[in-house]
C-alpha positions in Angstrom: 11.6 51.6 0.3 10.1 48.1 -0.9 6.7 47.1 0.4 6.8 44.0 2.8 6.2 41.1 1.3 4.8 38.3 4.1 5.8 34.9 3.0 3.3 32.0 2.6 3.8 28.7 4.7 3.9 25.8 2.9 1.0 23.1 3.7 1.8 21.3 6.5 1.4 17.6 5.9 -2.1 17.5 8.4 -3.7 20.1 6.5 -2.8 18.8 3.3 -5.3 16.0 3.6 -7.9 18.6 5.0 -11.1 19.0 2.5 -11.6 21.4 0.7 -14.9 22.5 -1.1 -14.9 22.4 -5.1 -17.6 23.7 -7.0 -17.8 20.8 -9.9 -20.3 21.3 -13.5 -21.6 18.3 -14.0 -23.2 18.3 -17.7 -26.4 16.5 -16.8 -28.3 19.1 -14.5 -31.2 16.0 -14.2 -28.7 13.9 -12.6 -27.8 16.4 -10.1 -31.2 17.2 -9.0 -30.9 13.8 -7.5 -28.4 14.3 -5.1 -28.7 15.7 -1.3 -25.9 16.5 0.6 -24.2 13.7 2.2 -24.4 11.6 -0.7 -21.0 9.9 -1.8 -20.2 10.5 -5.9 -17.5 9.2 -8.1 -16.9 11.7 -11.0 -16.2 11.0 -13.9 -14.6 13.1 -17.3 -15.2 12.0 -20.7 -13.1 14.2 -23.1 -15.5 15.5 -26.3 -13.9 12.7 -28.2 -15.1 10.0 -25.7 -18.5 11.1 -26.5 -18.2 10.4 -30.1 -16.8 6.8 -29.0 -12.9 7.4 -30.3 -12.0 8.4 -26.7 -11.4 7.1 -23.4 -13.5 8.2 -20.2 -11.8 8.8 -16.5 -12.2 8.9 -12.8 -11.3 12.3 -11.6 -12.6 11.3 -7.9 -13.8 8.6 -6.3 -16.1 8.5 -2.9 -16.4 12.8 -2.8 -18.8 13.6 -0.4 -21.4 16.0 -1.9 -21.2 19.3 0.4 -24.3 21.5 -1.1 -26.4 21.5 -4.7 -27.0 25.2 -5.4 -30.2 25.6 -7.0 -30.0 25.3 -10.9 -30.5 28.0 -13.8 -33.7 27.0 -15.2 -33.5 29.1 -18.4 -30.4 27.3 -19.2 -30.6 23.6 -18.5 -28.4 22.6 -21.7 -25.6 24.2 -19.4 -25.7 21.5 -16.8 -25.6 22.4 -13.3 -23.6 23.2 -10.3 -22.6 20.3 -7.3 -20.1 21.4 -4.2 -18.4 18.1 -3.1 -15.8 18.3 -0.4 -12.4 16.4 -1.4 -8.6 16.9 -0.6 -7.1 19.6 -2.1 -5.5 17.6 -4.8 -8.5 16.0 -5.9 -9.9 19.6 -6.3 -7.1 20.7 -8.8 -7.6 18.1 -10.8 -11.7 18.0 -10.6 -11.0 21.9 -12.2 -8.8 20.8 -14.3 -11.2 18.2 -16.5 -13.7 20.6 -16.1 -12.5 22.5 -18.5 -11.3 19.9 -21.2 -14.0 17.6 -20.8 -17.7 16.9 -19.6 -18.3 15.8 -16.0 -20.6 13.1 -14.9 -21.5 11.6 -11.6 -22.2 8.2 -10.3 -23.7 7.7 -6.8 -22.1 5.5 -4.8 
């Protein structure tokens, strides 16, 4: 015989807008040793392009609340470093997203 299979139930429309936490690089590791959780953060991606000035930056999220700062790899600071913000589950997917194709920056807001 076939093994169950349990179905998954679709988001209901409350939970939708319920945070979630995303673990976000942010390129500049200094700039995320000055955040505390609590703070408020706009995040930014700038494609590799934008860094060479041919490109166009853009805001990934706006106002995400910054959940934890895990402690940083010291031997490799070129590698940026590691924020948890707390945003709705489509902000996450799209924070993951630009994290892979371009380099993350914050702004405190």
């Amino acid at each position: 015989p076939e093994p169950a299979v349990a179905a998954v139930p679709a988001p209901r429309a409350s939970g939708a807008a319920r945070p979630v936490s995303a673990p976000v690089r942010i390129a500049d590791a200094a700039t995320v040793r000055l955040l505390r959780p609590g703070d408020r953060v706009d995040v930014i991606a700038a494609p590799p392009t934008a860094l060479g000035g041919s490109g166009a930056a853009r805001v990934v999220a706006r106002g995400a609340r910054v959940k934890a700062v895990p402690p940083g790899d010291a031997a490799r600071p070129d590698a940026g470093a590691l924020v948890v913000l707390s945003v709705p589950r489509s902000t996450a997917a799209a924070l993951a997203g630009a994290g892979v194709t371009s380099s993350l920056a914050v702004v405190l807001c």
